[in-house]
C-alpha positions in Angstrom: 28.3 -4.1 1.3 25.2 -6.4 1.4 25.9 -8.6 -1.7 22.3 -9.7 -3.5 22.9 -13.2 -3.5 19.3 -15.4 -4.6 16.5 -14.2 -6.0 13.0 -17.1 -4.9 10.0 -16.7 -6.5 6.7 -18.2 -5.0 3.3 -18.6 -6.2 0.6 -21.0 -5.5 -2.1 -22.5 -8.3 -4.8 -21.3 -6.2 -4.1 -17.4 -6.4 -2.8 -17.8 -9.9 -2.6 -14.0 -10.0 -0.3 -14.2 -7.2 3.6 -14.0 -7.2 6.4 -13.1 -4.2 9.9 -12.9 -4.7 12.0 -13.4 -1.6 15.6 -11.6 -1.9 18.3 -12.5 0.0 21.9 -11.4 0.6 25.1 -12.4 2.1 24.9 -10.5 5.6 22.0 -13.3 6.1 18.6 -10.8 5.7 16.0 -11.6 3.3 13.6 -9.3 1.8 9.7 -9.9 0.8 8.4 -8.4 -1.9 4.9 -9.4 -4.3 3.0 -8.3 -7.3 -0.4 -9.4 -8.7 -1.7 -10.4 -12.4 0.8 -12.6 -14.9 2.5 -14.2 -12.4 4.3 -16.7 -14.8 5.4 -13.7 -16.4 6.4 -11.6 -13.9 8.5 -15.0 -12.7 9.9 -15.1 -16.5 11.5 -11.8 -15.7 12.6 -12.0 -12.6 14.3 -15.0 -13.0 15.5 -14.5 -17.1 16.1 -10.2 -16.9 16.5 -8.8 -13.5 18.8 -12.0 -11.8 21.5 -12.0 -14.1 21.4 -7.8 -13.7 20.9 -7.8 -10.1 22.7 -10.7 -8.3 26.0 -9.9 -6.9 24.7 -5.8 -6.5 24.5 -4.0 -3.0 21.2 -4.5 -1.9 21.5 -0.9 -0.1 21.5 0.8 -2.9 17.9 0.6 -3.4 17.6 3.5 -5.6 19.7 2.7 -8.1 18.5 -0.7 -8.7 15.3 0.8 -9.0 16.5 3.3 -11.7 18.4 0.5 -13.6 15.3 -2.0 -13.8 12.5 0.7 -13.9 13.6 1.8 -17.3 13.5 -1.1 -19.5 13.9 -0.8 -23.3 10.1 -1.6 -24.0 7.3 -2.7 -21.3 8.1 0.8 -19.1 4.4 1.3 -18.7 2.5 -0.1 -15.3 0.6 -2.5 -17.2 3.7 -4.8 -17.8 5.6 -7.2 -16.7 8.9 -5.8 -16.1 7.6 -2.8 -14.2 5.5 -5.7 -12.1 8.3 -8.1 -11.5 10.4 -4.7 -10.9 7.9 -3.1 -8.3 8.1 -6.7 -6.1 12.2 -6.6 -6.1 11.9 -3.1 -4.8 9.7 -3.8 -2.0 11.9 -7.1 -1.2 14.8 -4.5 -0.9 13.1 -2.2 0.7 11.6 -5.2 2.9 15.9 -5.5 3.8 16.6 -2.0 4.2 14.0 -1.7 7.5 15.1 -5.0 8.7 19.2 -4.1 8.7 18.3 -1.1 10.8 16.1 -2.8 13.2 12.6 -0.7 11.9 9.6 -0.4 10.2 9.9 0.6 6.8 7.6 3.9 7.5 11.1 4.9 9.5 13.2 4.1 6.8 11.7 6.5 4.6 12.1 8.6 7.5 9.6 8.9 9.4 5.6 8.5 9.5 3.5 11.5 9.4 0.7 9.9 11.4 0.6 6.5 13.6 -2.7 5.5 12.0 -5.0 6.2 9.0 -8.4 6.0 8.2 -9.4 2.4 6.3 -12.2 2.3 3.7 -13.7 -1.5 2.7 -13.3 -2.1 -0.9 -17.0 -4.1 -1.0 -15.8 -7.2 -3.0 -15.9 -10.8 -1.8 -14.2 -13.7 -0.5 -12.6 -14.5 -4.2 -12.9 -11.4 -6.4 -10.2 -10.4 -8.3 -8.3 -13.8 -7.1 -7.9 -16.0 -10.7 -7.3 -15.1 -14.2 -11.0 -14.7 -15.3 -13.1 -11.9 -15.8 -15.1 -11.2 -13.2 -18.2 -12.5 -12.9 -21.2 -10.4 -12.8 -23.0 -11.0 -9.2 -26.3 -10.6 -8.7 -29.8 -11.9 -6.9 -29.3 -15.4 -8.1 -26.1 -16.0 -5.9 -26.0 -16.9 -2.4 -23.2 -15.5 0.3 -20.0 -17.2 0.9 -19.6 -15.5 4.4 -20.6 -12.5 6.6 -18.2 -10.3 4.4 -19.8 -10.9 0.7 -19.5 -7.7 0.5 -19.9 -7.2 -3.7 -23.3 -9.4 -3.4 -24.0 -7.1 -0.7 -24.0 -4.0 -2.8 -26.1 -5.8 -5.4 -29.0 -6.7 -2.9 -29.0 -4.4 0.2 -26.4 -1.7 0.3 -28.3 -0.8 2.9 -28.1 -3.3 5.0 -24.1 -3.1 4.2 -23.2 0.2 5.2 -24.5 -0.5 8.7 -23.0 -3.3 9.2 -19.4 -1.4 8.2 -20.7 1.3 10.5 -20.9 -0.8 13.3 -17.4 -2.5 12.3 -16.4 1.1 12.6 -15.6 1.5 8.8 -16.9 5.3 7.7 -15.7 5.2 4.1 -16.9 2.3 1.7 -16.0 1.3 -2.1 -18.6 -0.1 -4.9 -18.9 -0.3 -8.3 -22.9 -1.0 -9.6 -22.2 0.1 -13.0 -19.9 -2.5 -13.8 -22.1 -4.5 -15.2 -23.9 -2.3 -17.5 -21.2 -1.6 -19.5 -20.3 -4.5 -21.3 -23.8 -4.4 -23.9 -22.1 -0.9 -25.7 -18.1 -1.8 -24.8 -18.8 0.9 -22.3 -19.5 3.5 -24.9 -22.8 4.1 -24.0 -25.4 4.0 -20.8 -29.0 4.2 -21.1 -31.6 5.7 -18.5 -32.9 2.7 -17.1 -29.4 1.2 -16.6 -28.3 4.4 -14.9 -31.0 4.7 -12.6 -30.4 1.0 -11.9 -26.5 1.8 -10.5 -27.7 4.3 -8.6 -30.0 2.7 -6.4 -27.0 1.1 -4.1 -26.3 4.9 -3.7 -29.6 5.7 -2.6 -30.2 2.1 -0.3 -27.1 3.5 1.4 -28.5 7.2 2.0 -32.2 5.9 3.1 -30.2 3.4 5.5 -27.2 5.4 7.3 -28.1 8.8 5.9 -24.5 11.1 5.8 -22.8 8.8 8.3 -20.6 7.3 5.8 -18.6 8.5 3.0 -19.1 6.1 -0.4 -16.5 5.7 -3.5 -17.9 4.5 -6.8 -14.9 2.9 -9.0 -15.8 2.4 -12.6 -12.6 0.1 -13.0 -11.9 2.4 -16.6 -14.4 0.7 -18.6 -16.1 3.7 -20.1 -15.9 6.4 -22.8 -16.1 10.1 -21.6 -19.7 10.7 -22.7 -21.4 7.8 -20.4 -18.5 8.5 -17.8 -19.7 12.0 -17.6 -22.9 10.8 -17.2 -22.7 8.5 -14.6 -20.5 11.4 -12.6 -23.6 14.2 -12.8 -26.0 11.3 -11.7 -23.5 10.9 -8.5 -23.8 14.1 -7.8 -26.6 14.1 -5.6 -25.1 11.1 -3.2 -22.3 12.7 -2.1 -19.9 10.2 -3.4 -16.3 11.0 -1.9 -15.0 10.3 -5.0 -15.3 8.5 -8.9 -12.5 6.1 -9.6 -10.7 5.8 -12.6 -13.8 6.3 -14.8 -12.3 6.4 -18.0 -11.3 3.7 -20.1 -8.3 4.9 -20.9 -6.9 6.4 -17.3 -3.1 7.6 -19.1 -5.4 9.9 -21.3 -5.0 12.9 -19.1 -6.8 15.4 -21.7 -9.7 13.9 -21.8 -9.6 13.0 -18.0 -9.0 16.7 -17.3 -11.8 17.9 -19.7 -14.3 15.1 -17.9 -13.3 16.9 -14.3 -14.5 19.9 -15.6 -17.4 19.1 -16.7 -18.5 17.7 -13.5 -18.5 18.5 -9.9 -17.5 14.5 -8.0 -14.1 14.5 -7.3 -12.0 12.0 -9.5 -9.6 10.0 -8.2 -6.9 7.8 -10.4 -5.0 5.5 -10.8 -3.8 2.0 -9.6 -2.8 1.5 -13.2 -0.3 3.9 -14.2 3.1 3.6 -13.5 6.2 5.4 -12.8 6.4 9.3 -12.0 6.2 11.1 -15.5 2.6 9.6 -16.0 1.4 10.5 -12.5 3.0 14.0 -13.0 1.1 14.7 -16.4 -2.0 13.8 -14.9 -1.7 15.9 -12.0 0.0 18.8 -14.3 -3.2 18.8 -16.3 -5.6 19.1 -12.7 -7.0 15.9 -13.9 -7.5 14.2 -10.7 -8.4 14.9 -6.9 -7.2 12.1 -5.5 -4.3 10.0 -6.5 -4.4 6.5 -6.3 -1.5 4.1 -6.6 -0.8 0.7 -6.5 3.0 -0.6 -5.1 3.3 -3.6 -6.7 1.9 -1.9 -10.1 3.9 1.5 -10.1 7.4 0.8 -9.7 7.8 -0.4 -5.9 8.2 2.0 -2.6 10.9 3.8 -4.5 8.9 5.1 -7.1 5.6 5.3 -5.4 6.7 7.8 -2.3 8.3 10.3 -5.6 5.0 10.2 -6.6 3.8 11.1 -3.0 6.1 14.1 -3.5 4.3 15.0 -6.7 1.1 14.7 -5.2 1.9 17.2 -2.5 3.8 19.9 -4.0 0.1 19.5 -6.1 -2.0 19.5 -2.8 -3.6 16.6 -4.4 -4.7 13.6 -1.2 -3.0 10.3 -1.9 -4.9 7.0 -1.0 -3.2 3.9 -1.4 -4.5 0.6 -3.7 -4.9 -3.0 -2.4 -7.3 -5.3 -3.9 -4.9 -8.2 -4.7 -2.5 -9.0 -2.1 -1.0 -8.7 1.8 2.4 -7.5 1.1 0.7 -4.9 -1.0 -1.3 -3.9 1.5 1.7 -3.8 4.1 3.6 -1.9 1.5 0.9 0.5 0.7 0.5 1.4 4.5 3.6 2.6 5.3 3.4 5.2 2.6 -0.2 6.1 3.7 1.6 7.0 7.2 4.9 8.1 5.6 3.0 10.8 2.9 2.0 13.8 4.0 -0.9 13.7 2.0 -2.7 10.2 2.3 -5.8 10.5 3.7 -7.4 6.6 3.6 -5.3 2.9 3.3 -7.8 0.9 1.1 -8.7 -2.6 2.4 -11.0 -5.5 2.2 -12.4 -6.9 5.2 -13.3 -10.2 3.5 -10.0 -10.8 2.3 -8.2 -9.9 5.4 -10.8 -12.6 7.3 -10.1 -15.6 5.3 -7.2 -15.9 2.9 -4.8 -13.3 3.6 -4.5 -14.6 7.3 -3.8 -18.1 5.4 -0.6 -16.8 4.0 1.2 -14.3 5.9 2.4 -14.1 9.7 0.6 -10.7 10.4 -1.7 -8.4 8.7 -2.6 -4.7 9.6 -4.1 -4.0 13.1 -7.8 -2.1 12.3 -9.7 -0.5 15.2 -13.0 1.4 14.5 -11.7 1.9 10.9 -8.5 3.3 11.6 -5.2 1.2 10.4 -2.4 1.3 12.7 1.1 1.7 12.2 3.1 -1.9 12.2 6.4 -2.3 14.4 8.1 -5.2 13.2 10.8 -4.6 11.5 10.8 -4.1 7.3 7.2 -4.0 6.0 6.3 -6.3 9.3 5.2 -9.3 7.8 6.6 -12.8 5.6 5.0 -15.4 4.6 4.0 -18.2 6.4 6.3 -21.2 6.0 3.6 -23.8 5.4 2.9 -21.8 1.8 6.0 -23.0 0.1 5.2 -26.6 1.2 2.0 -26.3 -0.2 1.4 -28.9 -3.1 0.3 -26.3 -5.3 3.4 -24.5 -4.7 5.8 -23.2 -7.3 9.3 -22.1 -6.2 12.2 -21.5 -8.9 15.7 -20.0 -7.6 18.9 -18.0 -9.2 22.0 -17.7 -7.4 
């Protein structure tokens, strides 16, 4: 037996967002695991609901701890906190599991379909997505934080961005110019002008690099079905690789399956549904192209490669989420090589340059775009020890 004996939580003022929970047990191993957005109450939970459920258990039975936390009574879908705080424990356990047997965690699922995967660069910046405000709309007026700006790039010469990923070796890029737009109708409508204004990133990108790299457009669900079909027909003519989760209500798999039909961009979706009976009805109802799912979001490893499963026995790709943190990332790696069906391991170059370096020991090994496979054992990574001395440092323990 390897008896769960503390549960540490972790999370620093300046990624408020932020939250790791370190598992340990009494054979001496201790698992790292993290999820993103409510941190205080994802902490709340951990500490309060899972501990007193959880502590004394065999950390080897990582699927039934995962069946006995991924059901709770209410707060079972992926936008709460109990599926959050219950998606970090699993990848702490399964963090263990790799390390016990001296392997990655790719292995311990048993075995990687493919050594590396193609990357594509999410184009956001040094700080998006990293506090708990909206995000701010970027545009002319703002002036670059580094070489990797990439989200004020996109607003001011896309152009001039995809080459610069070309010559990074990146062929796949991420961007979302209608963003903005959507906030005068509550996302309920789109006008011409606006529409021809979110395209023109699209085209920059054309004129500069021609076909010689593949472009996403996410609309981050903030539309209605009318202006989402809209904006899909305008994409039409770029080529796009796929439109992201481009309704505002991603779980509603009717009217995401009517909106596919209607158009001809394949739609990919979504880092914010949880669990497998919500990524089965959407792929039931031939709603989506490509899934995407986010580790920390979904239910952990255990949930996320039966959703894998799904996805194949659908033929549907799979394309991992990471926009928030590195043990996410590290996490949704190994089931990019582990599922048959992956075909890209999303990541952000101006993160991995600056703050995820600042926090964990090692990050994924890129070469002309393609991620490679880590070999340390567990998910390959912990955090650096300096981040729990830090002043703005939280840590609370149950034993």
């Amino acid at each position: 037996m390897s008896r769960i004996t503390k549960l540490r939580t972790i999370r620093i003022a300046e990624r408020p967002n932020l939250i790791w929970v370190e598992v340990e047990t009494d054979e001496g191993l201790m698992g790292l695991g993290e999820t993103f957005r409510g941190a205080q109450a994802v902490e709340a939970v951990i500490h309060e609901q899972i501990a007193p459920q959880i502590l004394g258990s065999d950390a080897r039975q990582v699927e039934a701890i995962s069946r006995q936390l991924h059901t709770p009574y209410v707060g079972f879908q992926g936008a709460s906190a109990e599926i959050r705080a219950a998606s970090a424990i699993d990848l702490a356990l399964w963090d263990i599991k790799g390390k016990r047997h001296g392997i990655p965690v790719h292995e311990a699922m048993g075995g990687a379909n493919r050594l590396e995967i193609q990357a594509y660069n999410t184009c956001a910046g040094y700080s998006y997505n990293s506090n708990n405000v909206a995000r701010r709309v970027i545009g002319q007026q703002d002036a670059p934080q580094g070489p990797y700006d990439d989200q004020l790039a996109f607003n001011t010469d896309a152009g001039r961005l995809a080459t610069s990923l070309i010559e990074e070796g990146y062929r796949a890029m991420k961007i979302w110019p209608f963003d903005v737009f959507a906030a005068a109708t509550g996302g309920q409508n789109i006008s011409l002008v606006d529409l021809k204004r979110g395209l023109e990133p699209f085209r920059k990108i054309r004129e500069a690099v021609g076909d010689n790299i593949e472009v996403m457009c996410e609309l981050h669900s903030l539309w209605g079905a009318l202006p989402a079909e809209r904006i899909c027909r305008a994409l039409e003519d770029y080529g796009v690789f796929w439109v992201e989760d481009p309704i505002n209500k991603m779980h509603d798999v009717e009217a995401l399956a009517d909106l596919r039909s209607r158009v001809r961009v394949p739609i990919c979706g979504s880092e914010t549904l949880s669990g497998t009976t919500q990524f089965r009805e959407l792929m039931a109802a031939n709603a989506v192209d490509v899934v995407m799912l986010d580790l920390a979001w979904c239910g952990g490893l255990t949930e996320a490669r039966k959703i894998a499963a799904i996805a194949e026995s659908h033929r549907r790709a799979l394309a991992p989420h990471d926009c928030t943190g590195p043990i996410t990332l590290m996490a949704g790696l190994h089931l990019a090589l582990h599922a048959s069906t992956a075909i890209y391991q999303e990541v952000v170059r101006a993160t991995l340059s600056t703050w995820y370096r600042d926090l964990v020991t090692e990050l994924p090994v890129i070469e002309r775009g393609m991620v490679k496979a880590p070999v340390l054992p567990g998910l390959g990574t912990a955090l650096r020890s300096e981040v729990k001395l830090r002043a703005d440092a939280t840590l609370r323990e149950s034993a």
